[in-house]
N, C-alpha and C positions, 0 to 999 in steps of 0.2 A: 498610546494605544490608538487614537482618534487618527495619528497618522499612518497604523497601518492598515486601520481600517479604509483610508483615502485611498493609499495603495494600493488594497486589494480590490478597492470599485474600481477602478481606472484600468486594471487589467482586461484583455479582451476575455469573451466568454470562454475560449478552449482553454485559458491558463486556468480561468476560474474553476473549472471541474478537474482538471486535471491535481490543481490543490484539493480540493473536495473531496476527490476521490483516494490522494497518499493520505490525508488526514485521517479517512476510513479506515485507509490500509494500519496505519499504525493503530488504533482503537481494535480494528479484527486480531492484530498480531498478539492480544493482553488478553482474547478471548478464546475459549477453549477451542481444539482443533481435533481432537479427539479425547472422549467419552466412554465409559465404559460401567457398567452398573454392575456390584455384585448382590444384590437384592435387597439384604437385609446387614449384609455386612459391610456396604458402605459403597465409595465408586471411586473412580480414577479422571485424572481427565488429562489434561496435554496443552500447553497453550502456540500458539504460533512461533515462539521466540525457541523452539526444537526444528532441528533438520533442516525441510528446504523451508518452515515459515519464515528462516531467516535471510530467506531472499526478499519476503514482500516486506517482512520489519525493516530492515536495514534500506533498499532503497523509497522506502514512505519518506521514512527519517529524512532520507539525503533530499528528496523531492523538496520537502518543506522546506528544510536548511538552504538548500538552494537559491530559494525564492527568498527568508528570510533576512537570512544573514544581510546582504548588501541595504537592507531596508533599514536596521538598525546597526550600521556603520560601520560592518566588518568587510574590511577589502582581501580579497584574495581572486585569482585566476583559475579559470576552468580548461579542463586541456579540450575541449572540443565549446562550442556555442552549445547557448540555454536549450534551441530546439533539438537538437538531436542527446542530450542528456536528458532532456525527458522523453524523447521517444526507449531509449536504452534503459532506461530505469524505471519506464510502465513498464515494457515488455518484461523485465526482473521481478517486478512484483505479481504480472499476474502467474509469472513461472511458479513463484513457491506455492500458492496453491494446488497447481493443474499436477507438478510435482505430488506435492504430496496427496493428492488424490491417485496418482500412477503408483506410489510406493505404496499407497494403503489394497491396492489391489480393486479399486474402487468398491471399496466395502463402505456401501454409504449409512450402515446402519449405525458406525459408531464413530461418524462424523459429527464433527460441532458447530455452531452457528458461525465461527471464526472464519471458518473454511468456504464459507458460502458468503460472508461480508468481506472477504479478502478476493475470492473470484470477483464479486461482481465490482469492486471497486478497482482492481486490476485489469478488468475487462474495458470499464470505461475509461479509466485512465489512457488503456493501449488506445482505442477508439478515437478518444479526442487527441492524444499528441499525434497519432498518424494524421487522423481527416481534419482537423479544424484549426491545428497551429500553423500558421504561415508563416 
């Protein structure tokens, strides 16, 4: 564990958030994404891992695996370079929010905290692999 914590200092700060931000992404994806109260007779809710939030589940996951895997000794080949797989795989996750906010008709009244910690970590994520990875 002490060595991946090494590895993870030693990256530059754009990888850094970029991890920060899919780690987010998968935690928003377990949390509800839509909500619905029937008063007294109980509520409904929705987590990320429905429709498009399995755009931003599925590439957090890959984000992280990405970075991990080669750290604890799993070899395998990527068909493009690291930076442009994380430029393609922020732009995927902040999709399944912005998505499912287009499909819900932007009815924000029965949006869930998911939806809004999956934007903002797909937003940063897109932000730092465009501007600050080299």
């Amino acid at each position: 564990m002490d060595d991946l914590k090494k590895n993870f200092d030693k990256e530059p700060v754009g990888v850094k958030v970029v991890l920060g931000a899919a780690v987010a992404g998968v935690i928003a994806s377990f949390l509800p994404w839509w909500s619905f109260s029937f008063g007294g007779f109980g509520s409904a809710a929705v987590n990320g891992w429905h429709s498009y939030g399995l755009l931003t589940a599925i590439s957090s996951i890959l984000i992280v695996l990405m970075w991990l895997l080669p750290k604890v000794g799993v070899k395998f080949s990527l068909p493009w370079n690291e930076k442009s797989l994380f430029k393609i795989l922020s732009v995927a996750m902040l999709a399944g929010p912005v998505l499912w906010l287009i499909d819900s008709s932007f009815s924000f009244s029965f949006v869930g905290m998911g939806v809004y910690l999956a934007l903002g970590a797909g937003g940063l994520a897109t932000y730092y692999s465009f501007s600050k990875l080299k």
